[in-house]
C-alpha positions as CSV (number, residue, x, y, z in Angstrom):
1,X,-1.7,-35.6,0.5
2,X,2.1,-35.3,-0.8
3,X,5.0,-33.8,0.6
4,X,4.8,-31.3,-1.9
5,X,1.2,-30.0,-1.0
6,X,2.0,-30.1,2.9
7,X,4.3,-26.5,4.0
8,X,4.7,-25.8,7.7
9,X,4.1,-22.6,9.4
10,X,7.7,-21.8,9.2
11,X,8.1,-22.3,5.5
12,X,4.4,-20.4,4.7
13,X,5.9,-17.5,6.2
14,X,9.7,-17.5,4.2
15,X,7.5,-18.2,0.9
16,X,5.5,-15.0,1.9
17,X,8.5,-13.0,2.6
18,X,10.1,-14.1,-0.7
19,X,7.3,-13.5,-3.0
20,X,6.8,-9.8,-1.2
21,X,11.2,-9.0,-1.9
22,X,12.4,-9.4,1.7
23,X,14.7,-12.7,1.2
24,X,16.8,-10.6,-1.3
25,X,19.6,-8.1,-0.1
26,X,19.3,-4.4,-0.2
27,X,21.2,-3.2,-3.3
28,X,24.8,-2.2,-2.0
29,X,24.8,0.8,-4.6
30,X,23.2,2.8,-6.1
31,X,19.3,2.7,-6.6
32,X,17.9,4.0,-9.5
33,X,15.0,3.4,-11.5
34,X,15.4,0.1,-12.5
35,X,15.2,-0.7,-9.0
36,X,11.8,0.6,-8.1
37,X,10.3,-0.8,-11.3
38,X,11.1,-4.2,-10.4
39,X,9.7,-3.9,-6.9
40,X,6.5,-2.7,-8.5
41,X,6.4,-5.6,-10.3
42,X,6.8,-7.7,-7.2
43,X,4.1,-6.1,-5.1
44,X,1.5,-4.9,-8.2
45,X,0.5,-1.5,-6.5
46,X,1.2,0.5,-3.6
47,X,-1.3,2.0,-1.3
48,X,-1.9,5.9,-1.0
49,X,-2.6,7.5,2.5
50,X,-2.7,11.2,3.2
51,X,-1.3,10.6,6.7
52,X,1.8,12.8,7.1
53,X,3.4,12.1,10.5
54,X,6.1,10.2,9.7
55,X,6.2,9.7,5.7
56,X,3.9,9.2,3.3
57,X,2.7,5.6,2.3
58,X,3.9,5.2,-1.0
59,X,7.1,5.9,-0.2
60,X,7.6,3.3,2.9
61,X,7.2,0.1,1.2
62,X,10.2,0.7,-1.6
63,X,12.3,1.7,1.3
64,X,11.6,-1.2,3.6
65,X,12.9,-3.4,0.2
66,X,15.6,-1.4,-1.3
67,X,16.7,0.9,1.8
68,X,17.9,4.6,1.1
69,X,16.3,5.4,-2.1
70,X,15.8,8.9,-3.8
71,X,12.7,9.4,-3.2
72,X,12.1,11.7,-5.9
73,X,12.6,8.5,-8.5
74,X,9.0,7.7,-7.2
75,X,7.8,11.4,-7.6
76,X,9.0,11.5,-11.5
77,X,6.9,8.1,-11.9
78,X,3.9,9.1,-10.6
79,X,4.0,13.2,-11.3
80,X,3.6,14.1,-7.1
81,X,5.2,17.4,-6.7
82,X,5.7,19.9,-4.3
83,X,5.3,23.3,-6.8
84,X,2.7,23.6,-9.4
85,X,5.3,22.5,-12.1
86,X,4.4,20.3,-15.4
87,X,4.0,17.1,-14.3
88,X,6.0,14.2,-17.0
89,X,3.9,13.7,-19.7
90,X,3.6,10.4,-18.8
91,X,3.7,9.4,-15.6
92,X,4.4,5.5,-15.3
93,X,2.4,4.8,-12.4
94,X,-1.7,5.9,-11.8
95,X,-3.8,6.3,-9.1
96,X,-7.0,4.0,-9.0
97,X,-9.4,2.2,-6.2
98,X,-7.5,-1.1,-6.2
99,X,-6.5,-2.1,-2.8
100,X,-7.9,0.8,-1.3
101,X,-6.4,4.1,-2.9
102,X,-3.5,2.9,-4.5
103,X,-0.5,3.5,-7.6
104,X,-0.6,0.9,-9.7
105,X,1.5,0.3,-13.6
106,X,-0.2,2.2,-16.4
107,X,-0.3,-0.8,-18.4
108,X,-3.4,-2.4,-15.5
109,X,-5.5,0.4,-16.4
110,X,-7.8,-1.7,-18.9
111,X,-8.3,-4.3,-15.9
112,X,-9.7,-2.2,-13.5
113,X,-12.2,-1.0,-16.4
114,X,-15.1,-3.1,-15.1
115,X,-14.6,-1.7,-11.7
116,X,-14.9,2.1,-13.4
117,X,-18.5,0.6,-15.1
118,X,-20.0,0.0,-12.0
119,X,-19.3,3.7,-10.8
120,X,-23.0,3.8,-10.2
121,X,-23.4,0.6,-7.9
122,X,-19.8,0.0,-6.1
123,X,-18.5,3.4,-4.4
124,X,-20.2,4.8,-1.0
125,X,-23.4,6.7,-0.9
126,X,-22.5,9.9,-1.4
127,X,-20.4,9.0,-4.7
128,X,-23.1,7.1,-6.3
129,X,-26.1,9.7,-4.9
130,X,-24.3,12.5,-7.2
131,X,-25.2,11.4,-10.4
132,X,-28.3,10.7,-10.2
133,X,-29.1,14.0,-8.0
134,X,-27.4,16.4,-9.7
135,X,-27.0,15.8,-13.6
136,X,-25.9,19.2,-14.0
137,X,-23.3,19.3,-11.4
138,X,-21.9,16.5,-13.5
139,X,-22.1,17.8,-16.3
140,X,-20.7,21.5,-15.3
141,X,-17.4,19.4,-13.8
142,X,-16.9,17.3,-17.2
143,X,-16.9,20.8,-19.0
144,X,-14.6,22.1,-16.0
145,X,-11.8,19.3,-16.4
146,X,-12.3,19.2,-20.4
147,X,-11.8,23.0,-21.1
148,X,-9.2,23.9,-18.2
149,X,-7.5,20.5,-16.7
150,X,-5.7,19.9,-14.9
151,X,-8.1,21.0,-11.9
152,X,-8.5,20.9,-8.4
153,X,-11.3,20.2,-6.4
154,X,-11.5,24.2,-5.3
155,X,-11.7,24.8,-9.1
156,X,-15.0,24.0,-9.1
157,X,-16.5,27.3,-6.7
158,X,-17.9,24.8,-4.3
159,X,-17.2,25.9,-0.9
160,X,-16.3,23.0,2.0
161,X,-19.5,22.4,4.1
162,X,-18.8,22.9,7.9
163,X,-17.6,19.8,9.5
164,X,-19.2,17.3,10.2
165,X,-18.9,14.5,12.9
166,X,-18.5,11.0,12.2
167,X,-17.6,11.4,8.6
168,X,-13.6,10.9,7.8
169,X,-13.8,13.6,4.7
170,X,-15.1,16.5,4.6
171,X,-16.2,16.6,1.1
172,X,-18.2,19.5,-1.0
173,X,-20.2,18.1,-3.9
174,X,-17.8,19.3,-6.1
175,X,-15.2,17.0,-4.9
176,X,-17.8,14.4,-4.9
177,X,-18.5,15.0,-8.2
178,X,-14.7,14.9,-9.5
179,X,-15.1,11.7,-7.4
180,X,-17.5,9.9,-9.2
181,X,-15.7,10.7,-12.6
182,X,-12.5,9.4,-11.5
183,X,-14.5,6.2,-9.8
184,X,-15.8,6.0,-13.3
185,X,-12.4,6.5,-15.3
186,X,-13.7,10.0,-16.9
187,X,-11.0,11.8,-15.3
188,X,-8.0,10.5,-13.9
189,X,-5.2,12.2,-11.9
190,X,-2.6,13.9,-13.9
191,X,-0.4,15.2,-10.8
192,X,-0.6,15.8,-7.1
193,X,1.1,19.3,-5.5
194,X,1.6,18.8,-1.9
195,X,-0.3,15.7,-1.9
196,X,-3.3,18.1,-3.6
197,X,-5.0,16.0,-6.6
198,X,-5.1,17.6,-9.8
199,X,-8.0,16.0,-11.9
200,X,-7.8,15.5,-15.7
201,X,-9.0,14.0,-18.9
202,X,-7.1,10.3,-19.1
203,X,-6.2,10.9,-22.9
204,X,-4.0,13.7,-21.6
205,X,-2.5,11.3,-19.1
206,X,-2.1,8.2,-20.6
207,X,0.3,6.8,-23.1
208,X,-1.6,6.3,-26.1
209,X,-1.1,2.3,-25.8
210,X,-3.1,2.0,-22.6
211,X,-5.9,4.2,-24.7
212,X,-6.0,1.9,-27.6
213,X,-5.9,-1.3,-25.1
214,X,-9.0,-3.6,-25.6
215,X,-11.3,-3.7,-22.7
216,X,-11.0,-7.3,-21.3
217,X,-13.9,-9.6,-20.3
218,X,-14.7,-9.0,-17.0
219,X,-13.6,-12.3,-16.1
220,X,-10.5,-12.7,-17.5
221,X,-9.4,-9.2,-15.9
222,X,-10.2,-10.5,-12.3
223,X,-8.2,-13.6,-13.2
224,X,-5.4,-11.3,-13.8
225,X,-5.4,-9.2,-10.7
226,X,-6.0,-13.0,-8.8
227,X,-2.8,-14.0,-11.0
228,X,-1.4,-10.8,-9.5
229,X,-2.3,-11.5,-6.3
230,X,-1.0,-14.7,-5.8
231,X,2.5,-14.5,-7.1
232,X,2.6,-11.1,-4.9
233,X,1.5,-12.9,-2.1
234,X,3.4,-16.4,-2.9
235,X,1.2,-18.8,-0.7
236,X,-2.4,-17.5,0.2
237,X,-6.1,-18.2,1.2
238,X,-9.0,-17.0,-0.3
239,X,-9.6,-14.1,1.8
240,X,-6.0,-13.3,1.2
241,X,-5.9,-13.3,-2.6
242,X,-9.4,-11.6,-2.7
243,X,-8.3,-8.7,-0.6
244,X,-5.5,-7.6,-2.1
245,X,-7.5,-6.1,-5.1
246,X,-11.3,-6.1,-3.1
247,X,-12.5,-8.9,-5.4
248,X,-15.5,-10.5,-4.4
249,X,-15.4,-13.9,-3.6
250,X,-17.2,-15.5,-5.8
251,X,-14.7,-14.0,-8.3
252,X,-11.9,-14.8,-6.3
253,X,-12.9,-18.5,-6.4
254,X,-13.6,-18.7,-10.0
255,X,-10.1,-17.5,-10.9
256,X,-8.7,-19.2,-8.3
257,X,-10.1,-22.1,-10.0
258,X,-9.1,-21.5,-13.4
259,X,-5.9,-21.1,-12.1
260,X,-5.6,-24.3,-10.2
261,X,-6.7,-26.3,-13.7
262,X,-3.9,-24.6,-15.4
263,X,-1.1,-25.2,-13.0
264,X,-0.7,-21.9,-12.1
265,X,-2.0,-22.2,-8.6
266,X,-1.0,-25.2,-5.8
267,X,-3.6,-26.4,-3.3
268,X,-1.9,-26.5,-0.1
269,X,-2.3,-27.7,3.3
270,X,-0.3,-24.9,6.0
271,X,0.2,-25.9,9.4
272,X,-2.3,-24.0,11.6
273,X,-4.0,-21.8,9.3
274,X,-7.0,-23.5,9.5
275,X,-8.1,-22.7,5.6
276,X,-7.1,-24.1,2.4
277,X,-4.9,-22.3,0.4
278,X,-2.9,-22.4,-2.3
279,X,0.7,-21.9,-3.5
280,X,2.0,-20.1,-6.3
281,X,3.6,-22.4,-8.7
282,X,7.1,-20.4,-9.4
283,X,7.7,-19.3,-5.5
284,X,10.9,-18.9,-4.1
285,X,11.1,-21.1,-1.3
286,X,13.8,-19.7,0.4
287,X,15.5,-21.7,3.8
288,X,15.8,-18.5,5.6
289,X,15.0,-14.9,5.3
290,X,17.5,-12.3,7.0
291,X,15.3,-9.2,6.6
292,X,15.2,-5.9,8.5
293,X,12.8,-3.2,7.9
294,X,10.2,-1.0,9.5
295,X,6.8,-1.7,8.0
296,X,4.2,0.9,7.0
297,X,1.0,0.5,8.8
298,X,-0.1,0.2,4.6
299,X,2.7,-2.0,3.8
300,X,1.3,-4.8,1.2
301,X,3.0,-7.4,3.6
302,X,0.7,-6.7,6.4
303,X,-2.3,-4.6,5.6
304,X,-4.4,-7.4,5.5
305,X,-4.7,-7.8,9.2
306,X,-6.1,-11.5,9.2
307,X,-3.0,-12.7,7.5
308,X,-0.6,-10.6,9.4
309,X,-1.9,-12.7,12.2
310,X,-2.3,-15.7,11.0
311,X,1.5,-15.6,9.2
312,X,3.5,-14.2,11.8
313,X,1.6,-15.0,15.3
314,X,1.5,-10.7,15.2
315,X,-2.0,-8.8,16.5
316,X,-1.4,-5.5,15.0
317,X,-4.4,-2.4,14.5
318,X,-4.0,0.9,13.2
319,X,-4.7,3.1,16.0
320,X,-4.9,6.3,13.7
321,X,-8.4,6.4,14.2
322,X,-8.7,5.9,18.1
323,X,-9.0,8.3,20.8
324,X,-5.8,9.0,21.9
325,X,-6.1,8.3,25.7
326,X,-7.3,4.3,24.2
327,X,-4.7,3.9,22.1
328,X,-2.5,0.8,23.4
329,X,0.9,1.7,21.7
330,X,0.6,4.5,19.9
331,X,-0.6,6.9,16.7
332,X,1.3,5.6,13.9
333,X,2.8,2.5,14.9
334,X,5.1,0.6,12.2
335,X,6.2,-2.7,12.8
336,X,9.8,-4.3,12.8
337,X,10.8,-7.3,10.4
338,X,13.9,-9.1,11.4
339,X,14.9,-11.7,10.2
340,X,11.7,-14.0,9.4
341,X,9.4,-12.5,12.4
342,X,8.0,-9.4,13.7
343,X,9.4,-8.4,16.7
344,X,8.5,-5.1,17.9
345,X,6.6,-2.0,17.2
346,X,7.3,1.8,17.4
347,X,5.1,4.6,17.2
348,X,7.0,7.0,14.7
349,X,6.8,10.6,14.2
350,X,9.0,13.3,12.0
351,X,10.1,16.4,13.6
352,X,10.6,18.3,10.8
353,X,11.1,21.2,12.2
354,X,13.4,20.0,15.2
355,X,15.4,17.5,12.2
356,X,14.5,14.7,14.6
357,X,12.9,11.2,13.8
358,X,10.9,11.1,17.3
359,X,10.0,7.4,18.4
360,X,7.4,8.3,20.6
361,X,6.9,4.6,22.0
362,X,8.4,1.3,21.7
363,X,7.8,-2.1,22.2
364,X,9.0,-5.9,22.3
365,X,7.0,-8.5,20.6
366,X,6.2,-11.1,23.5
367,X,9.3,-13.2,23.6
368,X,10.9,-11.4,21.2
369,X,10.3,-14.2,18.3
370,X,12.8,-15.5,19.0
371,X,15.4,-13.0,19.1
372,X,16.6,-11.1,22.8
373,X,15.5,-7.5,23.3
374,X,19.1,-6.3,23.3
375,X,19.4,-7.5,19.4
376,X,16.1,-5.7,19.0
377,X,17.0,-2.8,20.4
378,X,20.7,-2.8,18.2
379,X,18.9,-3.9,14.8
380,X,16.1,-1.5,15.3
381,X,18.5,1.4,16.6
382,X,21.0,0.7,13.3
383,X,17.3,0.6,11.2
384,X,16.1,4.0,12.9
385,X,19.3,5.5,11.8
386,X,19.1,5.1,8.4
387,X,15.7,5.9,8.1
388,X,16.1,9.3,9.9
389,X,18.9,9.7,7.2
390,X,16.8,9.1,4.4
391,X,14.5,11.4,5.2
392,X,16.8,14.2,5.6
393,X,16.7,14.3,9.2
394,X,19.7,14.9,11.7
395,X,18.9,12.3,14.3
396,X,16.9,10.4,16.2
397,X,15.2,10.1,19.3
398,X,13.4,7.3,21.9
399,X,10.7,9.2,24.3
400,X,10.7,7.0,27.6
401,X,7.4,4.5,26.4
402,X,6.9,1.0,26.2
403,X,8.8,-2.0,27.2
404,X,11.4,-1.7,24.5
405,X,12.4,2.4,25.1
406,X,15.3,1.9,27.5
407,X,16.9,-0.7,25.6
408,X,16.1,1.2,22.3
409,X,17.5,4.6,23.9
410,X,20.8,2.7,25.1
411,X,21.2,1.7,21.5
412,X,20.6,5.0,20.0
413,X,22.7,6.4,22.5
């Protein structure tokens, strides 16, 4: 094997950084528009979550690249409000299964059109049952988003069933039903108020352009978002290139393939991976990465847990989901990137109402990765700061948990 198709751990994980935007400088001015859409362009989407605590999703993984950023630049692009107000009439970003849920570029609408055919094989039980139980349901919520769109789910009379446990939404069948259609690419979302989705037709949300665009073959879409994939990811397996979009892997390997025999794609061997994999052809290969951010438990560096580990040495679980009194370090827990590693973790939470950022826990990666706990604690105190600023809030402070708090506190202090 040459020199070229041999990369060490060291230089896998630099590559990675690169490709995601960490090896280049936060802009020193002013961040505008510009800004964002060429991080976009980097990463290919952003995931959506509805957890609150600390900050939405979509907004983290801008930040952690670009720093202090209006987040209302985002809002414009993708028509989230917080009043009822017009959305723009064209929002540049849309919401779509991708990833998971996720804001992706207008302009990849036609490839995810395959994935909105198989609305009545690929979503979970209840979104395919609907159809095929109640025909009129459907049809009465295509009238509904046809004749008074945008709508919400409560548009639709359908009262919320009492809860029930074990199941992570708490859906009525009218939601299920607006569901289905937007699984299928009937309706799409034309704004969100207070993270509420508003459902509508997509020739009243779409630029004409992504209308007229020709359906591609199935194939040659799933190359693209492999294409995608791996120049977002910069050197990958399998696994990793397939779960960034939830390919299948058959489909993951045929592009992959197609890719290989047309130079876009690299076979690599990386030291201790343990799997082939494969480098994209233009990646930076940067001889050291001087990053700092805070990383969103959804943050397209690290939500694919496997490679998270496997990259940086770093076990990390969202602990959302977990009872609290099992919970190891904490409810929302966002890693710290310095430099090339992951060193520590903090469990983050806004105080709105106190103007506080509140770091409920915090802890040192074992051995720091090669940095000492008291640069930790500076680089994450000086990180804390400005995040606290950029979310409009006066201050922060460390609760007395995990091995890192004292430190952290001192720094903060």
């Amino acid at each position: 094997m040459t020199d070229l198709a041999r990369l060490s751990a060291a230089q896998a994980r630099r590559i990675a950084l690169a490709a995601q935007g960490f090896a280049e400088p936060r802009p020193a001015g002013r961040i505008d528009a510009r800004h964002l859409r060429r991080v976009l362009n980097r990463l290919g989407l952003l995931q959506i979550d509805s957890v609150n605590v600390f900050s939405r999703a979509h907004y983290l993984p801008l930040f952690a690249r670009l720093g202090p950023y209006p987040r209302e630049l985002l809002d414009r692009m993708t028509a989230y409000t917080t009043t009822s107000a017009k959305p723009p009439p064209r929002p540049e970003l849309f919401e779509y299964w991708a990833h998971a849920a996720s804001l992706l570029p207008v302009e990849t609408q036609p490839l995810f059109r395959w994935r909105m055919a198989r609305a009545h094989l690929d979503p979970w039980q209840s979104i395919k049952q609907i159809a095929h139980e109640n025909p009129q349901l459907m049809d009465d919520v295509r009238s509904l988003v046809a004749e008074h769109g945008p709508v919400r789910a409560g548009d639709t009379g359908i009262p919320r069933p009492a809860p029930r446990p074990g199941h992570m939404w708490n859906w009525h069948d009218g939601k299920t039903a607006l569901e289905h259609l937007f699984w299928a690419g009937e309706v799409t979302t034309a704004k969100r108020v207070n993270f509420e989705r508003f459902y509508d037709l997509p020739e009243r949300v779409f630029p004409p352009a992504v209308l007229v665009a020709p359906t591609p073959r199935e194939a040659d879409a799933k190359r693209e978002l492999v294409r995608i994939s791996a120049r977002a990811l910069g050197v990958a397996t399998e696994a990793d290139i397939r779960d960034y979009f939830r390919l299948s892997s058959a489909s993951t390997r045929a592009a992959v393939v197609d890719l290989v025999d047309q130079g876009e794609l690299i076979p690599v061997h990386v030291e201790g991976w343990g799997a082939p994999a494969w480098l994209w052809h233009d990646a930076r290969r940067p001889r050291q990465v001087r990053a700092r951010a805070l990383l969103s438990p959804f943050d397209n560096l690290i939500w694919f847990r496997q490679r998270t580990e496997r990259v940086f040495g770093f076990h990390y679980r969202i602990e959302i989901y977990v009872p609290e009194p099992q919970r190891r370090f904490g409810y929302y827990v966002l890693p710290f990137l310095l430099g090339e590693s992951l060193v520590g973790r903090v469990d983050l939470k806004s105080d709105r109402q106190a103007g506080v950022l509140r770091v409920q826990s915090a802890w040192l990666e074992a051995g720091g990765a090669g940095h000492n706990a008291d640069e930790v604690a500076d680089e994450l105190a000086a990180e804390l700061a400005t995040t606290a600023g950029w979310l409009g809030l006066a201050g922060v402070e460390v609760m007395p948990r995990g091995d890192l708090a004292p430190r952290l506190a001192a720094a903060v202090g």
